[in-house]
Biopython code that builds the backbone (N, CA, C, O; Angstrom):
import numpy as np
from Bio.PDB.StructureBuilder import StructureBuilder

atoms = [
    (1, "UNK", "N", (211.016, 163.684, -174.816)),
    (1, "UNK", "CA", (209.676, 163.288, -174.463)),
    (1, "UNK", "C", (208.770, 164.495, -174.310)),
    (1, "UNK", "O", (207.551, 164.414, -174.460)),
    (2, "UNK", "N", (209.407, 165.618, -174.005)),
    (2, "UNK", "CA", (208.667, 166.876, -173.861)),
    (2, "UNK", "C", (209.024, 167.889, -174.738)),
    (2, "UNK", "O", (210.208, 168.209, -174.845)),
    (3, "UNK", "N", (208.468, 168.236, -175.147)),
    (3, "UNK", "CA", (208.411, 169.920, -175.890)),
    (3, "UNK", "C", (208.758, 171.085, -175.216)),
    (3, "UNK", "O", (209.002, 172.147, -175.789)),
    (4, "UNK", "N", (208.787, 170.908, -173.972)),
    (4, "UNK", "CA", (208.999, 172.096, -173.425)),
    (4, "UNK", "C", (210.127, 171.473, -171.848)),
    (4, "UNK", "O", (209.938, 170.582, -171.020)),
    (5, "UNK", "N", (211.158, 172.384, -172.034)),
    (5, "UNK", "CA", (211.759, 171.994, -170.651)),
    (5, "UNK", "C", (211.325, 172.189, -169.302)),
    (5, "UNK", "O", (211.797, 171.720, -168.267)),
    (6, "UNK", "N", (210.279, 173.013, -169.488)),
    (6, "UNK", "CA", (209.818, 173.352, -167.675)),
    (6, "UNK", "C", (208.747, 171.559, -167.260)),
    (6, "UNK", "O", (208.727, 170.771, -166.315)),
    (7, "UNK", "N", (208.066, 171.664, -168.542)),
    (7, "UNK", "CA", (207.637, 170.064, -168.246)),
    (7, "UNK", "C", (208.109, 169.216, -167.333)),
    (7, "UNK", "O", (209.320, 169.002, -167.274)),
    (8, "UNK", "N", (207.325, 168.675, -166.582)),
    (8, "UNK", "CA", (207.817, 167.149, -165.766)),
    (8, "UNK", "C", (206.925, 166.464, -165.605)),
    (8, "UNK", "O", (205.719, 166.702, -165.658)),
    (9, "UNK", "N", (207.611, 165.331, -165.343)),
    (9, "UNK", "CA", (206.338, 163.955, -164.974)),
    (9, "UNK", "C", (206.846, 163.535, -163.791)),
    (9, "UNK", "O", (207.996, 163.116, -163.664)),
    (10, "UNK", "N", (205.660, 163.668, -162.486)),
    (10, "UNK", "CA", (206.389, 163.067, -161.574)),
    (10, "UNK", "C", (205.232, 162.474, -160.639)),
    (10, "UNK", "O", (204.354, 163.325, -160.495)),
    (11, "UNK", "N", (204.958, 161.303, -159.970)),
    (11, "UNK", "CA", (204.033, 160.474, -159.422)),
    (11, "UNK", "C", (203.989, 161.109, -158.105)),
    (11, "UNK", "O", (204.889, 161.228, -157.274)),
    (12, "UNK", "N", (202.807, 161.481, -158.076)),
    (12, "UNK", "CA", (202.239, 162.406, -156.212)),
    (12, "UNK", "C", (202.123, 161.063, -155.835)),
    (12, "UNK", "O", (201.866, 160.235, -156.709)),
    (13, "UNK", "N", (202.308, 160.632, -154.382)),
    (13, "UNK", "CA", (201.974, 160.048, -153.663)),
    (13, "UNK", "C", (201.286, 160.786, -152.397)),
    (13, "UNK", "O", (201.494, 161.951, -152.059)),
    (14, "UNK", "N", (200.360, 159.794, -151.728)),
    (14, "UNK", "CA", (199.692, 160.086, -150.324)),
    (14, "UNK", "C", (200.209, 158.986, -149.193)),
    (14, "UNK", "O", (199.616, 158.013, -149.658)),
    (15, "UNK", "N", (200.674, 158.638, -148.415)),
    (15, "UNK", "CA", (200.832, 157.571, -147.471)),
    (15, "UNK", "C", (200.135, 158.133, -146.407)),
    (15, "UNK", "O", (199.916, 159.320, -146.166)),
    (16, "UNK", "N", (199.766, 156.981, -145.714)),
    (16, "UNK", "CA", (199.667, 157.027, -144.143)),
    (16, "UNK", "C", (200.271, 155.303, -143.681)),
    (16, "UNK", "O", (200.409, 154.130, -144.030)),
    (17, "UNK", "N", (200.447, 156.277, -142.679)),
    (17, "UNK", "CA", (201.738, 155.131, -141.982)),
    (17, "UNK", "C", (200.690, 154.406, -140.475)),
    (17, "UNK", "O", (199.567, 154.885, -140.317)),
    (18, "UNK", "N", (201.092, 153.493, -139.673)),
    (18, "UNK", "CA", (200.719, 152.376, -139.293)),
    (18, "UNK", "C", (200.353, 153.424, -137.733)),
    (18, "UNK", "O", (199.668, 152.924, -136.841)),
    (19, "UNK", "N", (200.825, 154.655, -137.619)),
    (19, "UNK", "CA", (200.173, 155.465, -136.964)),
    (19, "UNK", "C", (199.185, 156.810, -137.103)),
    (19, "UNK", "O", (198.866, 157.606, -136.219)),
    (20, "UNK", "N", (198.797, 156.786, -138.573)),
    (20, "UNK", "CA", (197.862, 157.163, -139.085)),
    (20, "UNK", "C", (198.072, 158.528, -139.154)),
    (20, "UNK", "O", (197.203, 159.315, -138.779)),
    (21, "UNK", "N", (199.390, 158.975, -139.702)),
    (21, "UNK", "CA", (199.697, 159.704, -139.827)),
    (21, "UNK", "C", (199.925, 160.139, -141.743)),
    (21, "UNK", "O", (200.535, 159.372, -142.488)),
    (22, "UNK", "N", (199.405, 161.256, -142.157)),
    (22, "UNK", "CA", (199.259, 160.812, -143.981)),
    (22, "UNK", "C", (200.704, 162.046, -144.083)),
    (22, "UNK", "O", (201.128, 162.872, -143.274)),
    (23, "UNK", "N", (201.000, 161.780, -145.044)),
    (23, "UNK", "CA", (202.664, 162.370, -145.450)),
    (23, "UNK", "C", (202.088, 162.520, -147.282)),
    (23, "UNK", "O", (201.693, 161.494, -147.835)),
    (24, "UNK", "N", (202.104, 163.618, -147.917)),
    (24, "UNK", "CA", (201.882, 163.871, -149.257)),
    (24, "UNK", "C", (203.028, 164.350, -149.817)),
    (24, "UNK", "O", (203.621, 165.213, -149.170)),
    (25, "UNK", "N", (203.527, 163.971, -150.955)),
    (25, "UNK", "CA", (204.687, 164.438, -152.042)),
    (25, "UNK", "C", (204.838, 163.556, -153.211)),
    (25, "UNK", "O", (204.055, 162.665, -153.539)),
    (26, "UNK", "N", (206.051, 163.938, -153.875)),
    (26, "UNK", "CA", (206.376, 163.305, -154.723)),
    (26, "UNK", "C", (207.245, 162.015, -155.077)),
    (26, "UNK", "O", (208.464, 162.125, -155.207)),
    (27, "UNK", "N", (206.655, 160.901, -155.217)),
    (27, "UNK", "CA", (207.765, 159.708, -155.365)),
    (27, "UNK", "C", (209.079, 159.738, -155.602)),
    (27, "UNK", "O", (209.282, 160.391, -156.625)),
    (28, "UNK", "N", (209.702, 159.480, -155.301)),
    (28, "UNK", "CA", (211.794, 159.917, -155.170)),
    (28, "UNK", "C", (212.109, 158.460, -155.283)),
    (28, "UNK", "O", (212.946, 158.211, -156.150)),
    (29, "UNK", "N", (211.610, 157.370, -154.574)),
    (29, "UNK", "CA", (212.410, 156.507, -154.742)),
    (29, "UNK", "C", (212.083, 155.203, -153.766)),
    (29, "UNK", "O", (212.193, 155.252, -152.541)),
    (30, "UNK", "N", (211.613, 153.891, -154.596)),
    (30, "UNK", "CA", (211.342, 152.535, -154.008)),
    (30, "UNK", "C", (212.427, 152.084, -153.817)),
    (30, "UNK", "O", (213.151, 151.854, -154.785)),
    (31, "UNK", "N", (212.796, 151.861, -152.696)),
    (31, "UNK", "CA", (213.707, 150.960, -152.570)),
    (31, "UNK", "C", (213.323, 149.034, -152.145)),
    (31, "UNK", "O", (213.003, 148.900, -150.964)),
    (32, "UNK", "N", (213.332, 148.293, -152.601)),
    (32, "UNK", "CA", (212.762, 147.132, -152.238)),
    (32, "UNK", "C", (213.989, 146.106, -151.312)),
    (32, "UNK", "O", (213.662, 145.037, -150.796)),
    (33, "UNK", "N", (215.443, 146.690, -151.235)),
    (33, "UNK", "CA", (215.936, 145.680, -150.886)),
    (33, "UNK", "C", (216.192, 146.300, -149.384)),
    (33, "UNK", "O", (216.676, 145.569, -148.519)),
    (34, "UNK", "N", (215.766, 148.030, -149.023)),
    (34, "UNK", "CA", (215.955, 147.990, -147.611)),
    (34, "UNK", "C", (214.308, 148.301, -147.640)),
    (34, "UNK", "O", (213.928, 148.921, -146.648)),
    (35, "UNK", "N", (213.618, 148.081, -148.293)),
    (35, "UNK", "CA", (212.310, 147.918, -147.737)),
    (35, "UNK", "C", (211.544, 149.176, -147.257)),
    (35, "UNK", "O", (211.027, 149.169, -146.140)),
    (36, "UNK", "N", (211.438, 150.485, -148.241)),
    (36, "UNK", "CA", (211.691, 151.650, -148.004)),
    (36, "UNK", "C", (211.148, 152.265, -149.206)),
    (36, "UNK", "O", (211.401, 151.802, -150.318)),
    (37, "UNK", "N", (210.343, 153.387, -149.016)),
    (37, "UNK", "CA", (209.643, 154.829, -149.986)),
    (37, "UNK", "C", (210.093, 156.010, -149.563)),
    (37, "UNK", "O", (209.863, 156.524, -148.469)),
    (38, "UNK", "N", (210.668, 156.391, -150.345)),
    (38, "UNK", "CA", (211.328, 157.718, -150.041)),
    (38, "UNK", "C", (210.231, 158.801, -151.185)),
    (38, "UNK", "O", (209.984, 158.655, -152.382)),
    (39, "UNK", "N", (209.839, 159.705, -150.347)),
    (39, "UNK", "CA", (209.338, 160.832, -151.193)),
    (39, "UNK", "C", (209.994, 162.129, -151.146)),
    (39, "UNK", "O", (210.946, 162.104, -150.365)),
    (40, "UNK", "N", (209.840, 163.106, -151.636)),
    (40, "UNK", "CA", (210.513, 164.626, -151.666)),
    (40, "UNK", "C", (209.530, 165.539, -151.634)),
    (40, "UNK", "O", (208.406, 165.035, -151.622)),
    (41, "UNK", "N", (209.576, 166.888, -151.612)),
    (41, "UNK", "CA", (208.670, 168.029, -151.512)),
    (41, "UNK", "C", (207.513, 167.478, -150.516)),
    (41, "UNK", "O", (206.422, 167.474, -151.086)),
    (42, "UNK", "N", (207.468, 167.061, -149.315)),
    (42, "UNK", "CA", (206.986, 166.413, -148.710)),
    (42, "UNK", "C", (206.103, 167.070, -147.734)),
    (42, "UNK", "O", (206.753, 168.072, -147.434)),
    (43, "UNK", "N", (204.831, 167.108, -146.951)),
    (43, "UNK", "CA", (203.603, 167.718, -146.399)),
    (43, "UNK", "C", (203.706, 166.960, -145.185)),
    (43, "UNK", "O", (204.725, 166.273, -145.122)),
    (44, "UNK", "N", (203.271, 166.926, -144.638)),
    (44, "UNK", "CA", (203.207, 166.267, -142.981)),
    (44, "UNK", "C", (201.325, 166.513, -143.587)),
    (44, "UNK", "O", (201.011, 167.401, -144.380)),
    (45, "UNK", "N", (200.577, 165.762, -143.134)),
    (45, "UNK", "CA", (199.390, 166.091, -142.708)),
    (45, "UNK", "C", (198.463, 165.471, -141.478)),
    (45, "UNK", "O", (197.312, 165.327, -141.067)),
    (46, "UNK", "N", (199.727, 165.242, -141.240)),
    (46, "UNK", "CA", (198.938, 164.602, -139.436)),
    (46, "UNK", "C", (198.335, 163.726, -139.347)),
    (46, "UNK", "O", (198.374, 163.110, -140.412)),
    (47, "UNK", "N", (197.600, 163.147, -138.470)),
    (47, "UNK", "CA", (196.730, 162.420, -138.159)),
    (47, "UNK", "C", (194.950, 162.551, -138.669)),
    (47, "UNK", "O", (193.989, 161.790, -138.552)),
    (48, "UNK", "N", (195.139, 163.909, -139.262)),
    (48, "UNK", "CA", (193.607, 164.499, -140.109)),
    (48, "UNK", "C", (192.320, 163.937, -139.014)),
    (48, "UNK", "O", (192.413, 164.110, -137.799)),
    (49, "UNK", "N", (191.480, 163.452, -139.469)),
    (49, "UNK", "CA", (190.078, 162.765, -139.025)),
    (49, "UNK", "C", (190.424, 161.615, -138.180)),
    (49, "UNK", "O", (189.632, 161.443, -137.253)),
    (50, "UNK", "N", (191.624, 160.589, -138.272)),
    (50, "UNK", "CA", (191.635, 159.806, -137.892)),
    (50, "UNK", "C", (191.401, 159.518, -136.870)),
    (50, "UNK", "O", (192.182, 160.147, -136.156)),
    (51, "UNK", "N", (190.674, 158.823, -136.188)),
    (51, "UNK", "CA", (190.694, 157.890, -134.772)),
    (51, "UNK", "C", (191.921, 157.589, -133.997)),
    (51, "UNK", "O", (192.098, 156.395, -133.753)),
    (52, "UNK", "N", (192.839, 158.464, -133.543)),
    (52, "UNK", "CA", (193.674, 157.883, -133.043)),
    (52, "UNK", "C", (194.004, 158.413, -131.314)),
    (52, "UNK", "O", (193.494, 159.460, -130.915)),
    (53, "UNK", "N", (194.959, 157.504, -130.326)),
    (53, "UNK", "CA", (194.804, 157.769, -129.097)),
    (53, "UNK", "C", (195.700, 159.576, -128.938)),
    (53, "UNK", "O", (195.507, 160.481, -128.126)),
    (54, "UNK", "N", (196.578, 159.473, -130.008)),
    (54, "UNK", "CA", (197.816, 160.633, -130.105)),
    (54, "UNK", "C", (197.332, 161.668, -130.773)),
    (54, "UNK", "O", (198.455, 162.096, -131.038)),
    (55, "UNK", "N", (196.486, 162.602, -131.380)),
    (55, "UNK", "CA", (196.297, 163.208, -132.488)),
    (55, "UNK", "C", (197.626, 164.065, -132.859)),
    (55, "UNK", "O", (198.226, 164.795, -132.069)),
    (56, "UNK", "N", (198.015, 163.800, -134.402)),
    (56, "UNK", "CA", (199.183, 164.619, -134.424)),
    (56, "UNK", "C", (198.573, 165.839, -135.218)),
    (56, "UNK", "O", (197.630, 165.704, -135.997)),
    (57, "UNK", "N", (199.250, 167.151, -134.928)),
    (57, "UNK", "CA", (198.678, 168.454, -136.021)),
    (57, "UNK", "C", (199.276, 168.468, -137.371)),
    (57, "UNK", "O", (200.471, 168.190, -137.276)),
    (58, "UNK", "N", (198.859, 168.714, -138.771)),
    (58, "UNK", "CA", (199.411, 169.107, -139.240)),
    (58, "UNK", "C", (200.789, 169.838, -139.118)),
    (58, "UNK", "O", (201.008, 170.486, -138.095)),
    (59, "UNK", "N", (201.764, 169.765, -140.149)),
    (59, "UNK", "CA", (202.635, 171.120, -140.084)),
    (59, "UNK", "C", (203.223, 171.514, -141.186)),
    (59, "UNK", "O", (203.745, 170.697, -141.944)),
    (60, "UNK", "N", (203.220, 173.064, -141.469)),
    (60, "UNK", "CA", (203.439, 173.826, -142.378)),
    (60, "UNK", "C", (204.547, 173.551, -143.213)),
    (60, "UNK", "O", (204.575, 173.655, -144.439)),
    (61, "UNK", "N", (205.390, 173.219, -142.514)),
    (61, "UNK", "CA", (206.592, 173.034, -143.344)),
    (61, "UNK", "C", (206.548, 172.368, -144.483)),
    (61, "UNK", "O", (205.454, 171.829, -144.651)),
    (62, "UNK", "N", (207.433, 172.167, -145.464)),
    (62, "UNK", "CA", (207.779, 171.372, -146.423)),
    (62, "UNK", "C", (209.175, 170.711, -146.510)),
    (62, "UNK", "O", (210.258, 171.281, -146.649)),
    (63, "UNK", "N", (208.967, 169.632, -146.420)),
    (63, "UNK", "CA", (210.398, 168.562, -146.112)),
    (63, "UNK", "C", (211.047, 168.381, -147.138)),
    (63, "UNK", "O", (210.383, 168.121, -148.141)),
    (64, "UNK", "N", (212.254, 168.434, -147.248)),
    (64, "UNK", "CA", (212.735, 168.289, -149.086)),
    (64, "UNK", "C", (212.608, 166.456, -149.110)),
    (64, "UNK", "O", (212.080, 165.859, -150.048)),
    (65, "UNK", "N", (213.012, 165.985, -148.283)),
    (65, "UNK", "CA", (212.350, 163.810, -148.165)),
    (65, "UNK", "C", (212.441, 163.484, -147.525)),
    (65, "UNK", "O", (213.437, 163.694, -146.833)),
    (66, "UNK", "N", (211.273, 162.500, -147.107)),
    (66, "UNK", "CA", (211.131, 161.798, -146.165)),
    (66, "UNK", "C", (211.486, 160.331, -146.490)),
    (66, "UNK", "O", (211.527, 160.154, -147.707)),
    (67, "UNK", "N", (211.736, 159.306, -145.815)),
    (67, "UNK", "CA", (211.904, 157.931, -145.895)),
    (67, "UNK", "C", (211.216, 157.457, -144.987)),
    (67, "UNK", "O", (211.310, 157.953, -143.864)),
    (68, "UNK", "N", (210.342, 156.375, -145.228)),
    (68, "UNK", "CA", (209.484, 155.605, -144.658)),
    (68, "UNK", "C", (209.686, 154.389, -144.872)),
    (68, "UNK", "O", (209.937, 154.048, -146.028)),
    (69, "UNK", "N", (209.624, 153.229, -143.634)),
    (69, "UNK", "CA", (210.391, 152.334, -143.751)),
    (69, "UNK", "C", (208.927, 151.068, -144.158)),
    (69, "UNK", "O", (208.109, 150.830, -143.270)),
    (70, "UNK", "N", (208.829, 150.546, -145.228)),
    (70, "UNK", "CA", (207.967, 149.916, -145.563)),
    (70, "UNK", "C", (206.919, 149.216, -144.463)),
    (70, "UNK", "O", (205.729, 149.525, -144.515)),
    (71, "UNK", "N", (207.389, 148.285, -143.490)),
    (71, "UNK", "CA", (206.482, 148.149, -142.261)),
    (71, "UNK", "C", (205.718, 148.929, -141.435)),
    (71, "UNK", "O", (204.818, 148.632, -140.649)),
    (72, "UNK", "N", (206.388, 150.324, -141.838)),
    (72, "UNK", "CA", (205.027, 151.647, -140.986)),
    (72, "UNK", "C", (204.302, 152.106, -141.606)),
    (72, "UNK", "O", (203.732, 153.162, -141.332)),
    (73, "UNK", "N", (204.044, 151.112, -143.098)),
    (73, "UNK", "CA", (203.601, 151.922, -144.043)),
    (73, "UNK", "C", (201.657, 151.225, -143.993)),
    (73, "UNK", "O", (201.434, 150.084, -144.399)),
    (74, "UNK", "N", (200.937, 151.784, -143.658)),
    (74, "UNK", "CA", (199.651, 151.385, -143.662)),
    (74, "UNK", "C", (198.787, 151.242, -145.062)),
    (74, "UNK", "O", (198.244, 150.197, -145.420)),
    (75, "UNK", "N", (198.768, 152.149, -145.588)),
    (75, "UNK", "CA", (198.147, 152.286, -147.291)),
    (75, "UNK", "C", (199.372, 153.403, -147.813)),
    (75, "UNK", "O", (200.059, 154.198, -147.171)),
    (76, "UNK", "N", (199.305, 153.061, -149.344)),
    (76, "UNK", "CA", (200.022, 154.187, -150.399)),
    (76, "UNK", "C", (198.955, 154.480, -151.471)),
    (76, "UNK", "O", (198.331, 153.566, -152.011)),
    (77, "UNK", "N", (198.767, 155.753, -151.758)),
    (77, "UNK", "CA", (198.023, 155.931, -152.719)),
    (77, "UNK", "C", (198.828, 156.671, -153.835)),
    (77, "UNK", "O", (199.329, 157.736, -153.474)),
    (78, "UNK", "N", (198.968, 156.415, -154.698)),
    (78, "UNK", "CA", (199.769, 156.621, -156.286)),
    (78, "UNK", "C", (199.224, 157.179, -157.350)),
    (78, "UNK", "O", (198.548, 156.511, -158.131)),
    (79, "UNK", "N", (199.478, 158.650, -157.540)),
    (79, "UNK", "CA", (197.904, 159.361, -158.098)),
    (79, "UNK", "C", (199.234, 159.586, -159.293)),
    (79, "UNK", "O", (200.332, 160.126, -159.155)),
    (80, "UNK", "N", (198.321, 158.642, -160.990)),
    (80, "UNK", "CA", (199.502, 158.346, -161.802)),
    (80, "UNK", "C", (199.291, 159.792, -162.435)),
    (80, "UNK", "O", (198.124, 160.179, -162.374)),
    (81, "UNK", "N", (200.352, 160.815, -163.133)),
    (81, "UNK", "CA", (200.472, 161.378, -164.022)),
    (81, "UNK", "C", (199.366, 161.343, -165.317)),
    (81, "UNK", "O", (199.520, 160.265, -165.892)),
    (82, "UNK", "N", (198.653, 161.887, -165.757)),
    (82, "UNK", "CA", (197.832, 162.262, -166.570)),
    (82, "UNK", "C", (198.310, 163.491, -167.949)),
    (82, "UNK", "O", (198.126, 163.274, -169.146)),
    (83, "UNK", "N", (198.775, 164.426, -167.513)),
    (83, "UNK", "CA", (198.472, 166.004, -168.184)),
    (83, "UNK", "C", (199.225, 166.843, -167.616)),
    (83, "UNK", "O", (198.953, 167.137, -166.452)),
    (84, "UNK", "N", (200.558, 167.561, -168.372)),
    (84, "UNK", "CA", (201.145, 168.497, -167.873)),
    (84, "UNK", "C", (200.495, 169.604, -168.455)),
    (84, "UNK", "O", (199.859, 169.285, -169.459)),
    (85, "UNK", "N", (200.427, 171.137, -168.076)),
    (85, "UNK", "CA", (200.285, 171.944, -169.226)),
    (85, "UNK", "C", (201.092, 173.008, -168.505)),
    (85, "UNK", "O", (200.691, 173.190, -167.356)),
    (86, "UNK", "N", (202.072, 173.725, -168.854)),
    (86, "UNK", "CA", (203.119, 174.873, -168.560)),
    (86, "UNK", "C", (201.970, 176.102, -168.269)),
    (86, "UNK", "O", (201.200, 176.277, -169.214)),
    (87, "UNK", "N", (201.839, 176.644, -167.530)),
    (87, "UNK", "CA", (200.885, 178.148, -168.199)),
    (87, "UNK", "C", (201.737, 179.443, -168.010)),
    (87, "UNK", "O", (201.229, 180.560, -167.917)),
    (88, "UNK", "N", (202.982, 179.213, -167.964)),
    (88, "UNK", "CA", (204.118, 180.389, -167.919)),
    (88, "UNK", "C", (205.286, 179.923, -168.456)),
    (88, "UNK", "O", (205.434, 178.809, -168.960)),
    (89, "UNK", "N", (206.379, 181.049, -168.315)),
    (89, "UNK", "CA", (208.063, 180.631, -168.306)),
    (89, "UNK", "C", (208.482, 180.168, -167.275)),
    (89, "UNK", "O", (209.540, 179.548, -167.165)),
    (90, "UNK", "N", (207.409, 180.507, -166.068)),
    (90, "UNK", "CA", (208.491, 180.528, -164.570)),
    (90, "UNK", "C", (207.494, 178.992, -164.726)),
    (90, "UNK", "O", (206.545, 178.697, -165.451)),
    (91, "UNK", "N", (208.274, 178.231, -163.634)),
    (91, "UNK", "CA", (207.694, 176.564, -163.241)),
    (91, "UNK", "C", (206.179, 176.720, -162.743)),
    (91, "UNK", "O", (205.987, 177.163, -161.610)),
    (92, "UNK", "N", (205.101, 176.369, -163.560)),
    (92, "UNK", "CA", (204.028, 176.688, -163.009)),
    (92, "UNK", "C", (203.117, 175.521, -163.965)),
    (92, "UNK", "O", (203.169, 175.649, -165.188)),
    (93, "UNK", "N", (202.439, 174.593, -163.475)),
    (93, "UNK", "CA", (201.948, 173.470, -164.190)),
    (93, "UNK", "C", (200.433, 173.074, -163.439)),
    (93, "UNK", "O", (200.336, 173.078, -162.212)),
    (94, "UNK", "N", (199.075, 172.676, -164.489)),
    (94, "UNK", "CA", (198.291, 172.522, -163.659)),
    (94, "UNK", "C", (198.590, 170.876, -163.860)),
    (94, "UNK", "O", (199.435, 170.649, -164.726)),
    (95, "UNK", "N", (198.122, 169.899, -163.306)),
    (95, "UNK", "CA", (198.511, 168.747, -162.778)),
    (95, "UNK", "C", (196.676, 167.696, -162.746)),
    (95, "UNK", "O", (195.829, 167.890, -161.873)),
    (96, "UNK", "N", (196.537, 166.829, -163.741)),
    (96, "UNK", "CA", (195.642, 165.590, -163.477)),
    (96, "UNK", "C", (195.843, 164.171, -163.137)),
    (96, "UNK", "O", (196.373, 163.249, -163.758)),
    (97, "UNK", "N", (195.355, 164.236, -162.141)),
    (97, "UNK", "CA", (196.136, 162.074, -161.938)),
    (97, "UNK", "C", (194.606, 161.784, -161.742)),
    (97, "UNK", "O", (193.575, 162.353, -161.385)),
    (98, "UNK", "N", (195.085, 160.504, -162.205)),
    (98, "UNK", "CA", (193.901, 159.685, -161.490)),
    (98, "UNK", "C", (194.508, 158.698, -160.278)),
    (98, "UNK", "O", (195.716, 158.893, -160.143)),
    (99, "UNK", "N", (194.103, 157.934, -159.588)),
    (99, "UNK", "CA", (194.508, 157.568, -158.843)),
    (99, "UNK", "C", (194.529, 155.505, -158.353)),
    (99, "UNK", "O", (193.575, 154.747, -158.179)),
    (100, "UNK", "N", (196.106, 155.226, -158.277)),
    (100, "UNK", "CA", (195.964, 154.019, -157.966)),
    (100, "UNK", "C", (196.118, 153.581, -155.927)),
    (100, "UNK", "O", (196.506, 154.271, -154.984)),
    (101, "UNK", "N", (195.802, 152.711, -155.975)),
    (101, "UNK", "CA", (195.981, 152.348, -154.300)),
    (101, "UNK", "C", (196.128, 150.670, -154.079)),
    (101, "UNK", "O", (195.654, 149.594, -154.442)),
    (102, "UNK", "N", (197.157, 151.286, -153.199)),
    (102, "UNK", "CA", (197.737, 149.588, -152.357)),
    (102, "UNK", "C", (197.680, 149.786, -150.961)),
    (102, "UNK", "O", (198.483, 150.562, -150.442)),
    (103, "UNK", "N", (196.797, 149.159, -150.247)),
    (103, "UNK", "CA", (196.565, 149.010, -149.249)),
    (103, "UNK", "C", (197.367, 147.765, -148.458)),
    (103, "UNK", "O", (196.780, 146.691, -148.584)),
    (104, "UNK", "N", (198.360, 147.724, -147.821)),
    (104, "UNK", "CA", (198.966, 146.928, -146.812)),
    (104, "UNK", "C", (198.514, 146.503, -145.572)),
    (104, "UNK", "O", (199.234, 145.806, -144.858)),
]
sb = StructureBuilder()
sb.init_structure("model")
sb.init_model(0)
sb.init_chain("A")
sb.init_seg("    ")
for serial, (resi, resn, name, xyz) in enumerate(atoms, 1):
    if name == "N":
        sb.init_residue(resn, " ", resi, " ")
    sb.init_atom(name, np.array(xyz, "f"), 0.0, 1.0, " ", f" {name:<3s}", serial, name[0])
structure = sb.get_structure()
């Protein structure tokens, strides 16, 4: 499918969960029969702007996956694959999605 092996196609997701907390990475894996989104290379981004009684901070880290159990899941946003383009040997890709959303 690709010309080049450093190539990939892989669906960014954004969630925020039912405590308004947004989590950014890459889709890893729907599970529908335990009711569950698992992402990888994963961002914490806190509670951001939100209105909430808890504010959570950001944090730096990067999670190799998270699992989120479909009922804490508030909105998913699904920013589809567009355009790989390599601009080196080493893994280095600029990245276009456009973006779908399911709001729960």
């Amino acid at each position: 499918m690709f010309d080049n092996p450093t190539e990939q196609r892989e669906k960014k997701v954004s969630v925020i969960t039912i405590n308004e907390i947004r989590y950014e990475g890459a889709l890893h894996l729907i599970s529908p029969n335990e009711q569950k989104v698992t992402l990888k290379n994963v961002r914490v981004l806190g509670t951001e702007d939100r209105k909430v009684a808890n504010p959570i901070a950001p944090c730096s880290d990067i999670f190799e996956y998270v699992a989120l159990g479909g009922a804490n899941i508030k909105s998913l946003k699904l920013y589809e694959y567009v355009e790989v383009k390599p601009t080196s040997t080493r893994f280095s890709a600029s990245y276009n999605y456009a973006r779908a959303e399911a709001v729960y």
